[in-house]
LOKETOR-986592 format. One line per 10 residues: number of its first residue (from 1); their letters; for each residue z, x, y of N, C-alpha, C. Coordinates in steps of 0.001 Angstrom, whole numbers. Atoms other than C-alpha are relative to their C-alpha. Layout:
N
NUM) A) Z:X:Y:Z:X:Y:Z:X:Y; ...
//
This chain:
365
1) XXXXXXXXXX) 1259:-664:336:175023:-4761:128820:297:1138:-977; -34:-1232:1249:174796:-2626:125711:-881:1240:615; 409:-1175:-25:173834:1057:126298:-605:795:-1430; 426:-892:2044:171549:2797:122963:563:1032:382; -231:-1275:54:173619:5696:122158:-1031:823:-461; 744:-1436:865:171469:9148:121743:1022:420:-816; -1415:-928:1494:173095:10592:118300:-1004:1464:266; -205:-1897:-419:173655:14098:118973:-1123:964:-1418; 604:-503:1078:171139:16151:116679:696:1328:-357; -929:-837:515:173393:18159:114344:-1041:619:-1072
11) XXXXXXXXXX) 1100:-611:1039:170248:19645:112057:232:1279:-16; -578:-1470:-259:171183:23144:111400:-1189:674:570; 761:-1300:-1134:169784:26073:114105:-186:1113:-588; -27:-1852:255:169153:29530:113724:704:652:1580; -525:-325:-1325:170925:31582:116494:-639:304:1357; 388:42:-925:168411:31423:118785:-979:-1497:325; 403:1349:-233:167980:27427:118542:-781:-186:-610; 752:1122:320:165333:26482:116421:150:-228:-1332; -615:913:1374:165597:24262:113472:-704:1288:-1066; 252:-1259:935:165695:26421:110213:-1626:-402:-420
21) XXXXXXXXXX) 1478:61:1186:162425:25171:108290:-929:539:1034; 1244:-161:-1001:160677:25322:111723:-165:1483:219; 441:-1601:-330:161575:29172:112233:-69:875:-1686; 878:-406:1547:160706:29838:108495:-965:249:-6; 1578:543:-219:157388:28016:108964:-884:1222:730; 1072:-939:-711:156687:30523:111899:-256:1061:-356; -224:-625:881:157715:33030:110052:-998:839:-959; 1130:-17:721:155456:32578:107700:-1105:-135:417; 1173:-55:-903:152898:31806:109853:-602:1339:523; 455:-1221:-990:153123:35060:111737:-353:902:-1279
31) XXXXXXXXXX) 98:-597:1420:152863:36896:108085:-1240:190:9; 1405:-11:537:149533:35857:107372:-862:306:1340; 1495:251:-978:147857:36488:111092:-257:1686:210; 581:-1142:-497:146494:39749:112571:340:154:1394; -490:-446:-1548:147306:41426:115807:1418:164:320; -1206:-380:317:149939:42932:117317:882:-1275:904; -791:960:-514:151347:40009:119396:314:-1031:-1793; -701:-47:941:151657:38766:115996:1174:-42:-652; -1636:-1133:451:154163:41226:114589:476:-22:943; -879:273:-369:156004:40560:117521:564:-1183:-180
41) XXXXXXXXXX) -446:1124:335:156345:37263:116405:956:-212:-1092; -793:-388:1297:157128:38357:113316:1019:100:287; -1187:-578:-167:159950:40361:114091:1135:-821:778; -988:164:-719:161487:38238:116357:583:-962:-873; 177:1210:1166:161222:35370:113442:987:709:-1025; -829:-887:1061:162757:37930:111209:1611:320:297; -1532:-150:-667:165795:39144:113429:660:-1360:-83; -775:1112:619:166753:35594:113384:242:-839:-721; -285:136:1425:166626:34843:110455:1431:389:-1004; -933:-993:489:168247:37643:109364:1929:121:641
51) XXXXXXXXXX) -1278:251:-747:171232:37377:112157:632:-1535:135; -625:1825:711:171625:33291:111345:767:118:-1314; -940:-41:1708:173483:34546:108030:-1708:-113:-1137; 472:300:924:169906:33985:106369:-574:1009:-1193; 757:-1128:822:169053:37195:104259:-373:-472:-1178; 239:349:1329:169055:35672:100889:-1364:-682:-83; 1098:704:-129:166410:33131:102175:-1203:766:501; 1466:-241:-456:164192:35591:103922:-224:840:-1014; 197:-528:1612:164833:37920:100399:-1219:-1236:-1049; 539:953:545:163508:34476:98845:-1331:73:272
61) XXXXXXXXXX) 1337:-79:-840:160368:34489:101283:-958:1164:-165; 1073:-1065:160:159212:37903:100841:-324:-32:-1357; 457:143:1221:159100:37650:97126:-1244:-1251:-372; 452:782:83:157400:34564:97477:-1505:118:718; 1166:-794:-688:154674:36175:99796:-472:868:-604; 327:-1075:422:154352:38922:97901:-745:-461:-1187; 226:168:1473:153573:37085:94595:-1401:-650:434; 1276:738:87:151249:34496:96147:-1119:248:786; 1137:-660:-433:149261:36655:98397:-332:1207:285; -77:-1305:-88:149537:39956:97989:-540:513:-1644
71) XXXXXXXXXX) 116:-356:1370:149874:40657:94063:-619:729:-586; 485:-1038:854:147125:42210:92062:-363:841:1315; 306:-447:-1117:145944:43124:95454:848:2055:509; -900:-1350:139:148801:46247:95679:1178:-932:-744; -1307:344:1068:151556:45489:92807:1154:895:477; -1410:-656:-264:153302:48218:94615:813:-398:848; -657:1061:-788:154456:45733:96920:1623:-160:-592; -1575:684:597:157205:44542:94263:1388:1127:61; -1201:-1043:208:158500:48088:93634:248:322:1462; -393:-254:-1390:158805:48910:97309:811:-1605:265
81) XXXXXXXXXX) -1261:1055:-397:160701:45316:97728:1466:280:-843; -1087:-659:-20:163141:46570:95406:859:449:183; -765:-1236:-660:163928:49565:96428:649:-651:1629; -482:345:-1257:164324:48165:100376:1397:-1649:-179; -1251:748:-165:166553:44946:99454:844:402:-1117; -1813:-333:589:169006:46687:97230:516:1202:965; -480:-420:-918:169440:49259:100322:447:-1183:694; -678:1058:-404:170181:45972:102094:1249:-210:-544; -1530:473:677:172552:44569:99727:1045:871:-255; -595:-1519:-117:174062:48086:99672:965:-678:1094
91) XXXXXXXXXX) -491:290:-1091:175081:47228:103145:752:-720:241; -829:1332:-81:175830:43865:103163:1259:-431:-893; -1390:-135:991:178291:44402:100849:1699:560:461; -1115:-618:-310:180331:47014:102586:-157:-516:1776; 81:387:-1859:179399:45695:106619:278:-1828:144; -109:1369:-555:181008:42691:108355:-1439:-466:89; 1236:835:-444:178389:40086:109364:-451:556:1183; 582:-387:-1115:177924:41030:112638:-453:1368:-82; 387:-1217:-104:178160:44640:112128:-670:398:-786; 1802:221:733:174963:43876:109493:-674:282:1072
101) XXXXXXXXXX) 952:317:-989:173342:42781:112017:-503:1383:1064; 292:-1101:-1729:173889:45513:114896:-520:1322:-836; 545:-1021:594:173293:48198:112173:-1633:344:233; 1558:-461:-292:170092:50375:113218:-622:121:-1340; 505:292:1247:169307:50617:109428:-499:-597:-345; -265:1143:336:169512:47616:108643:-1591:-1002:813; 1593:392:-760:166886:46578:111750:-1146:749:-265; 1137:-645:-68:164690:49329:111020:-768:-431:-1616; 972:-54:1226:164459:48732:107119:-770:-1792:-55; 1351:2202:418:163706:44340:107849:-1460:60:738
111) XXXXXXXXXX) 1018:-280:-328:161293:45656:110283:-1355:237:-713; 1186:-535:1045:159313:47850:108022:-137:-949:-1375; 268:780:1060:159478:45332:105128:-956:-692:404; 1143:1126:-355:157798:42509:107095:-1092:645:692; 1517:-221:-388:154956:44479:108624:-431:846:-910; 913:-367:851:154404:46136:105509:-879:-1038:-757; -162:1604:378:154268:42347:104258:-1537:-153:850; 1014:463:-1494:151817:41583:107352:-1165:761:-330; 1436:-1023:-194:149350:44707:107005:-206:190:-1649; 848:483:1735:148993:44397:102857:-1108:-380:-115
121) XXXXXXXXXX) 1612:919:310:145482:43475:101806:546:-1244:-647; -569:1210:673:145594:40117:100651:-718:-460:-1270; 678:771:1252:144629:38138:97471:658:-1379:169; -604:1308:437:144852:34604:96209:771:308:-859; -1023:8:1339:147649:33873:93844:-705:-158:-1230; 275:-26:1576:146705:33800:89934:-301:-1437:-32; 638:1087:743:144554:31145:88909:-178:-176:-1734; 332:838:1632:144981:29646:85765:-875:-1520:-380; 1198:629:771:142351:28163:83635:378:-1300:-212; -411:1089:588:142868:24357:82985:-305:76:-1549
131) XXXXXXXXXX) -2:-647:1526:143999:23854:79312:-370:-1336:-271; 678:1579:246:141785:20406:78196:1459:-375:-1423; -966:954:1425:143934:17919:76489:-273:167:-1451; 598:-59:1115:141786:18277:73377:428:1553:-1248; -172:-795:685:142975:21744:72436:1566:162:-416; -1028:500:530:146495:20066:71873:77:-660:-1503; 372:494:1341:145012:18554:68574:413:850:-1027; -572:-927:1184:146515:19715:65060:-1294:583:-778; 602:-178:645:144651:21811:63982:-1177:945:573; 1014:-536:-787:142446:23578:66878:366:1103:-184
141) XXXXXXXXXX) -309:-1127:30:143884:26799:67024:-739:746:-800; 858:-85:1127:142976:27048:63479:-625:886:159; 1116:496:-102:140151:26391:64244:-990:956:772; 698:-744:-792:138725:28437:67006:531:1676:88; -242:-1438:281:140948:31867:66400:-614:408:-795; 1333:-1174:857:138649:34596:65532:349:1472:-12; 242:-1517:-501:139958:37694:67025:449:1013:-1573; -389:-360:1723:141075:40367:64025:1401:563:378; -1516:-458:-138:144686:41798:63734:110:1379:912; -176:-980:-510:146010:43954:66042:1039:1184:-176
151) XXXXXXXXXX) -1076:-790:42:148474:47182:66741:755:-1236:1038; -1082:772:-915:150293:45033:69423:361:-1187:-699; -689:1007:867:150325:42229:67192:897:131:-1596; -634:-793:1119:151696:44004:64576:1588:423:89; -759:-236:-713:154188:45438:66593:1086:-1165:621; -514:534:-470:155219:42780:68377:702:-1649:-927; -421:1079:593:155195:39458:66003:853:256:-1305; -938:411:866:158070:38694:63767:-334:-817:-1339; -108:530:464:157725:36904:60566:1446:-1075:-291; -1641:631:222:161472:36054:60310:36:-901:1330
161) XXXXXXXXXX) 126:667:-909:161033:34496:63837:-1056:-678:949; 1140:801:-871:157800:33619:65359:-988:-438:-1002; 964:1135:548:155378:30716:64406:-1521:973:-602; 1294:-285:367:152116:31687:62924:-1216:-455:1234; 1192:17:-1122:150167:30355:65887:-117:1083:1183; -329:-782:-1409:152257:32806:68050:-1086:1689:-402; 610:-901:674:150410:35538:65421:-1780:-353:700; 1558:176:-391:146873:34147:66297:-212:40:1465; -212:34:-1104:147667:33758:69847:-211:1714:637; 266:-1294:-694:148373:37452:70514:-1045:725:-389
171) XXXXXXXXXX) 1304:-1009:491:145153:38930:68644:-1383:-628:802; 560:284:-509:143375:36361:70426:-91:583:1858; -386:-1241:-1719:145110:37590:74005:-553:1575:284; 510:-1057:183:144637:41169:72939:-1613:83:-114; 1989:106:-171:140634:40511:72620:-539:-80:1016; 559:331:-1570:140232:38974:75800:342:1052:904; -558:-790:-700:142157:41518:77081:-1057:1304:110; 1471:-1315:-30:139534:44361:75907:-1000:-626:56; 723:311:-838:137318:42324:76866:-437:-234:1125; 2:27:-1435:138201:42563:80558:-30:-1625:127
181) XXXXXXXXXX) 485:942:-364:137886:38687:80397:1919:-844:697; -1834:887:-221:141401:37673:82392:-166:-1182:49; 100:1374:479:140110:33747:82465:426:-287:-1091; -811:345:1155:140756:33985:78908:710:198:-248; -943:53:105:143382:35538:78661:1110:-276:661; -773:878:-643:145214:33875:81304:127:-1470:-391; 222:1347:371:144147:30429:79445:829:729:-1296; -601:-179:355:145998:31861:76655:1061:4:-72; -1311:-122:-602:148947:32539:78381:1016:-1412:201; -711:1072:-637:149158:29336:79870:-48:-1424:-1168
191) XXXXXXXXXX) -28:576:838:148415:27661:76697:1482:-72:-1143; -1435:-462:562:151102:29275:75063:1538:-1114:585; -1475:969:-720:153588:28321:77624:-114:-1288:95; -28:1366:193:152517:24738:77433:523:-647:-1246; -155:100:1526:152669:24661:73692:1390:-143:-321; -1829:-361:413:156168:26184:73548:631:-1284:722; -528:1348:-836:157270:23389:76216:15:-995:-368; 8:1347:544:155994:20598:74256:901:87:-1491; -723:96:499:157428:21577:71741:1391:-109:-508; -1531:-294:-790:161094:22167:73140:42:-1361:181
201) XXXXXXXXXX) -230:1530:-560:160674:18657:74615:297:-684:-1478; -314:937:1308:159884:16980:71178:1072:239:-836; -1389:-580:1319:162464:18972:68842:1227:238:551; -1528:-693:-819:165035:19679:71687:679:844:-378; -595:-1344:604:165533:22945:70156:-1311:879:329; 922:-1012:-469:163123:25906:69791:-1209:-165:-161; 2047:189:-790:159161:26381:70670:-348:521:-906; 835:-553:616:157152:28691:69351:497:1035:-1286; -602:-1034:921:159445:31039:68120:1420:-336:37; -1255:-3:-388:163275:31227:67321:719:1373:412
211) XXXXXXXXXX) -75:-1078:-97:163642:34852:67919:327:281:1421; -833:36:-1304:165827:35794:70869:-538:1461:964; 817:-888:-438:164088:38272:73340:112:537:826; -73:152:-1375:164909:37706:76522:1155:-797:326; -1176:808:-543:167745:35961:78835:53:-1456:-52; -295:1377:31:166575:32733:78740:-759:184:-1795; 322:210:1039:166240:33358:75030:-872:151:-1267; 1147:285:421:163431:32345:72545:-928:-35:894; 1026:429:-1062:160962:31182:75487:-1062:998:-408; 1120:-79:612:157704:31857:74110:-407:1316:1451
221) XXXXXXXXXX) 618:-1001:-904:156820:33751:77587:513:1606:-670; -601:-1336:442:158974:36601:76073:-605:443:-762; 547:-870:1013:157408:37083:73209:-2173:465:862; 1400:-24:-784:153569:37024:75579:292:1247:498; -43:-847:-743:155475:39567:78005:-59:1039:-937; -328:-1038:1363:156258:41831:74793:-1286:502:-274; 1225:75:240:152913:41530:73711:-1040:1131:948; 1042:-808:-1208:151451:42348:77358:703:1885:-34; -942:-1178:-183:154259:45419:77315:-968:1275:-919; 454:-933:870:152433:46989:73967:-1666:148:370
231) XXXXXXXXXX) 1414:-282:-538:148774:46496:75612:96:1262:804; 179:-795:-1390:149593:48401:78611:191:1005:-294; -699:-1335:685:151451:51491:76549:-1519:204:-595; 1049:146:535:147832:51312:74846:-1054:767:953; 791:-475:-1155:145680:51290:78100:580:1583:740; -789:-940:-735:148259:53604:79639:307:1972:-835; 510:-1112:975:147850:56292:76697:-1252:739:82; 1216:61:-22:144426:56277:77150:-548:86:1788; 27:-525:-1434:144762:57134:81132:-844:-1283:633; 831:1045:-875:143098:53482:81860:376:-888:848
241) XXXXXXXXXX) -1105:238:-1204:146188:52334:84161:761:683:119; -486:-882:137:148327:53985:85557:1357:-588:1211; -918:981:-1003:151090:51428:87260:601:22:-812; -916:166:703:153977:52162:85089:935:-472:636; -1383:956:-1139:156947:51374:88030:-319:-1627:29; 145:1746:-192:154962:48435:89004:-285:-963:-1001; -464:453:1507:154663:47130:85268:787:-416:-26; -1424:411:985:158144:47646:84256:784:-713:1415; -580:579:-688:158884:46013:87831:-132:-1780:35; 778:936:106:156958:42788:87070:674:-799:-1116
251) XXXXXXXXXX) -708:200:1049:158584:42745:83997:1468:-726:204; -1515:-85:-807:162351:42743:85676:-479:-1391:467; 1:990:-1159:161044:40137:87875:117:-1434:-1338; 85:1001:1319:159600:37718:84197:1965:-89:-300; -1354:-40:615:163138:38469:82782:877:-711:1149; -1063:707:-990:164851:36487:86243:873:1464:372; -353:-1455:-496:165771:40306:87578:899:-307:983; -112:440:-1196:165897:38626:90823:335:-1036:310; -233:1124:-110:168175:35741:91147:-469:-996:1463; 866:559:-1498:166827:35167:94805:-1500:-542:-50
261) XXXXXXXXXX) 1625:268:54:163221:34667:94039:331:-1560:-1222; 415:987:196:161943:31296:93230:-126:-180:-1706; 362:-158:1732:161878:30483:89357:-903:-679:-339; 1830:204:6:158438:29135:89829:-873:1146:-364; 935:-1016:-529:157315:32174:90442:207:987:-1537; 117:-616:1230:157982:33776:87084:-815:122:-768; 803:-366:258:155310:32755:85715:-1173:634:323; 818:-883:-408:153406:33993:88142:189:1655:-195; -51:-1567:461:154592:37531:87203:-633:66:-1185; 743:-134:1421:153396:37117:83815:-1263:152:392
271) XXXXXXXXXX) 1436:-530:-1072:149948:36454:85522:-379:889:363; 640:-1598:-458:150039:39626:87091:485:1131:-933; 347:-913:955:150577:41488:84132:-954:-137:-804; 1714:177:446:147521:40115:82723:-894:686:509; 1007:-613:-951:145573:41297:85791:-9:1372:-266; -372:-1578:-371:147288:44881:86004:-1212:142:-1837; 358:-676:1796:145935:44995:81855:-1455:-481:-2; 1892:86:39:142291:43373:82175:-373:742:1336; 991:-552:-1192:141201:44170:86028:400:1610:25; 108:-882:-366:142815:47296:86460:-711:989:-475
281) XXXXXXXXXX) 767:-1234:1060:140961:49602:83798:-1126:-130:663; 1178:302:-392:138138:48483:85868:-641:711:1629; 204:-404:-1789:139043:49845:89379:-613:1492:-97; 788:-1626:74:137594:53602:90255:1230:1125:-367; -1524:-709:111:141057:54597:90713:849:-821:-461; -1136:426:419:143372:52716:88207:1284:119:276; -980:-86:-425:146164:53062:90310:474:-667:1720; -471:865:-1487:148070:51198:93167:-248:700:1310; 103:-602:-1241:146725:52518:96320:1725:105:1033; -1177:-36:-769:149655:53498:99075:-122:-1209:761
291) XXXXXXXXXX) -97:1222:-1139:151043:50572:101148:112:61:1421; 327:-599:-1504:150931:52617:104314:-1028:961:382; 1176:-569:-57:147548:53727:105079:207:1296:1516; -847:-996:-1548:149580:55566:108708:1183:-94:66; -1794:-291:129:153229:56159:108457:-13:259:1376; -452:-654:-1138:153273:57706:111916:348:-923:995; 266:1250:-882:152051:54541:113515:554:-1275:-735; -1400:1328:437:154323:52057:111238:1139:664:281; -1455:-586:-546:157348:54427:112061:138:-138:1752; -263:-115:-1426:156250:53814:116012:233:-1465:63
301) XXXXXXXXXX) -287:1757:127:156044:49852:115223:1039:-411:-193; -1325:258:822:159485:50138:113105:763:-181:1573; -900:-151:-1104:160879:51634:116286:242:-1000:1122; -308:1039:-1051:160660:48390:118541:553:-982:-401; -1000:795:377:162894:46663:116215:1380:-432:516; -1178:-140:-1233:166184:47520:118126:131:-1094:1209; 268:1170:-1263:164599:44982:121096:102:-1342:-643; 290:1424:566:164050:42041:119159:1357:-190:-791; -1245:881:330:167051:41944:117365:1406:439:1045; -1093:563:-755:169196:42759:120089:-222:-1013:1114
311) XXXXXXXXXX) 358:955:-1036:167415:39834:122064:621:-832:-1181; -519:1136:707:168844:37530:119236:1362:-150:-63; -1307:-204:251:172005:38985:119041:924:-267:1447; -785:480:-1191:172777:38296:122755:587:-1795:-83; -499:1831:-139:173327:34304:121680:1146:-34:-1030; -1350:3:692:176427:33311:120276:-51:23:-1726; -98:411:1644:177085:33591:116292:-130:-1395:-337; -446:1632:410:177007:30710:114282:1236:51:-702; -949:746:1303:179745:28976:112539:82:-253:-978; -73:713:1557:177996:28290:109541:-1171:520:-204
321) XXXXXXXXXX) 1106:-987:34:175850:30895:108174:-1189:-603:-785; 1589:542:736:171821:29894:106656:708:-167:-1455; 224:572:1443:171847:28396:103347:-850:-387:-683; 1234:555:310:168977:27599:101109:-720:-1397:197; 17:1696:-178:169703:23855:101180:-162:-200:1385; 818:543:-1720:168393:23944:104865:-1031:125:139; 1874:-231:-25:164969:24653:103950:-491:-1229:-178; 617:1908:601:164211:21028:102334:-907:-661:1135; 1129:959:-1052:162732:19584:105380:-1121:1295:938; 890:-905:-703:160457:22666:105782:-1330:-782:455
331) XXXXXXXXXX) 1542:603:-857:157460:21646:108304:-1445:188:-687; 1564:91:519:154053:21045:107096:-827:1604:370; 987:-1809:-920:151720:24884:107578:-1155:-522:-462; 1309:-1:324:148737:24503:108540:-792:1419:-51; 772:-973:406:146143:26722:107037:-984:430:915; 1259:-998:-1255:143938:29092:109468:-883:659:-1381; 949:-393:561:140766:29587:107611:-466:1478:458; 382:-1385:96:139070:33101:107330:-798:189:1031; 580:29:-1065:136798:32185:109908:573:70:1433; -485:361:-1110:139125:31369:112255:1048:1390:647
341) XXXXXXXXXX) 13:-992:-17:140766:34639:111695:-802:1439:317; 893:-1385:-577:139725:38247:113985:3:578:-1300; -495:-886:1082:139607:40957:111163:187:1307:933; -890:-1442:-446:141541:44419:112432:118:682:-1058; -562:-907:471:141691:47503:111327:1429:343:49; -1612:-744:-394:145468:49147:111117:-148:720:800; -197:-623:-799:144601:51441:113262:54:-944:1035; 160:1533:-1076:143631:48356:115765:1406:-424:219; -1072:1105:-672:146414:46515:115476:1375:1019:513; -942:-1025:-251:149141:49738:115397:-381:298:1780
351) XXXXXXXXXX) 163:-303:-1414:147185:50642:118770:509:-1157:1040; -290:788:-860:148093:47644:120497:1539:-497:236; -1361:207:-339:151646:47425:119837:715:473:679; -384:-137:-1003:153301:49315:122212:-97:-883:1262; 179:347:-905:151937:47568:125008:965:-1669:106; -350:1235:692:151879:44154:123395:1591:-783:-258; -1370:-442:516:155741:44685:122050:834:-230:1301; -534:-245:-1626:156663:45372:125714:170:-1133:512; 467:1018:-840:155334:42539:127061:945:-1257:-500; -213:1688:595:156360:39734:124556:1635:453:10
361) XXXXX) -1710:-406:-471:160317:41830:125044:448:-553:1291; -299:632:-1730:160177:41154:128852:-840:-1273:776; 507:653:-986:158319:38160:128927:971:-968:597; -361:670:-959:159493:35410:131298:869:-1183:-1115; -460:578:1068:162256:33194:129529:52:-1399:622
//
């Protein structure tokens, strides 16, 4: 009689057993909800993460949160990620693995990252305009550029190196731009970068321009970001934004700043320098509101970090620390509609953590 062998499931863990994509997933899950049982979810999602060897990946994750639902929403998001993972990498540089981990620093600053992450107002990510097949035709551009010459285009375009469409392109951008109309000038943008692409494909050499700008080169986005760079010095003269860090951080990010973050997501930075240059001149206060509306009561939240990651740290190390290439079979997320979502104040949800915190530390294992 034959016996079916069970094959042993060797799928890589996190150090407190569950498959990586799946404690990503929750991860992320717990990110987007409200309440403070929540953020204990969070955190505990985070500690092991973080104590599985995975920092790079949950570095990956917050940038990736930050871009696609946070963004114009507070831009100061990016510069406060910054600043907190190069104190990290500070660390991780000079601290064994483990003694990462046990560092009170270290727990207090992943803490405060992800529930600053958590309690952010939110936005959708950057919608771009579909660009109709039809305005690929020789000869449209032409055709429909109207705007008149600018200082930024002046400034910024090359004769010795950039195309003549890249000239009509930015006076057209710059219009829409004082026109508050970011549809258009996000259809610009993304026209551009299509343009340059097809053209790279067909000539297997350079796009729009040959003029070297940036790290990855020519790439037409460079000469757009350039462009957006001399708007904002413009607006920003003229006291009608006033997000210079988070600008020139946005910027860093376009240029691949951040080899951890997704290189999808680049263009979404470009995107949100569009926004910061049409919507913001528009707000009451042209400037990034603070990302902690109560310090007293995120410094009492920070403080129950210590529990959660030394509940992770009681299970044995691994052998073989997180790697990106274990994400691939990340689990399907399902989406919780707005409806289905309480809405909380910060004060709300800060009030309930203590208790909450307690509970989900000592519940029943």
């Amino acid at each position: 009689m034959f016996h079916n062998e069970v094959k042993e499931d060797v799928r890589p863990r996190t150090r407190c057993g569950y498959l990586v994509p799946e404690a990503f997933h929750c991860y992320e899950q717990s990110l987007g909800e409200v309440g403070a049982l929540a953020s204990g979810k969070l955190l505990h999602y985070a500690a092991d993460l973080i104590c599985s060897g995975g920092l790079d990946i949950w570095i990956r994750g917050a940038y990736s949160y930050a871009i696609q639902h946070i963004g114009i929403a507070n831009p100061r998001i990016f510069v406060y990620l910054r600043q907190r993972i190069s104190e990290l990498d500070k660390k991780a540089a000079l601290l064994p693995h483990e003694n990462f981990y046990n560092n009170p620093d270290v727990q207090s600053n992943i803490a405060e990252v992800v529930l600053v992450l958590q309690l952010c107002p939110r936005r959708t990510k950057v919608s771009w305009p579909k660009v109709d097949p039809t305005t690929k035709r020789a000869g449209w551009l032409q055709g429909v550029a109207s705007a008149p010459e600018t200082r930024a285009t002046r400034t910024v375009w090359s004769v010795n190196g950039d195309s003549r469409p890249l000239y009509l392109i930015s006076n057209e951008l710059c219009k829409a731009i004082e026109d508050g109309s970011s549809e258009r000038a996000l259809f610009w943008v993304r026209w551009t970068l299509d343009e340059d692409a097809r053209i790279r494909k067909e000539t297997k050499g350079h796009g729009l321009s040959t003029k070297e700008r940036g790290p990855k080169g020519s790439d037409a986005g460079h000469f757009i970001a350039a462009v957006l760079n001399e708007i904002y010095k413009e607006l920003a003269s003229a006291n009608q934004v006033r997000m210079h860090e988070e600008f020139a951080e946005l910027q860093r990010l376009w240029k691949s700043g951040e080899v951890r973050m997704a290189a999808s997501l680049r263009k979404e930075c470009l995107g949100l320098l569009v926004l910061i240059c049409c919507d913001v001149p528009k707000w009451k206060t042209p400037a990034a509101p603070t990302l902690v509306a109560d310090p007293v009561r995120l410094s009492r939240a920070v403080s129950q970090a210590t529990g959660f990651f030394n509940e992770v740290l009681s299970n044995k190390p691994l052998t073989q620390q997180l790697n990106p290439k274990m994400m691939k079979a990340r689990a399907t997320v399902k989406k919780t509609s707005e409806k289905e979502k309480k809405d909380l104040t910060i004060e709300e949800q800060f009030g309930e953590y203590d208790a909450v915190m307690e509970a989900y530390l000592n519940r029943s294992r």
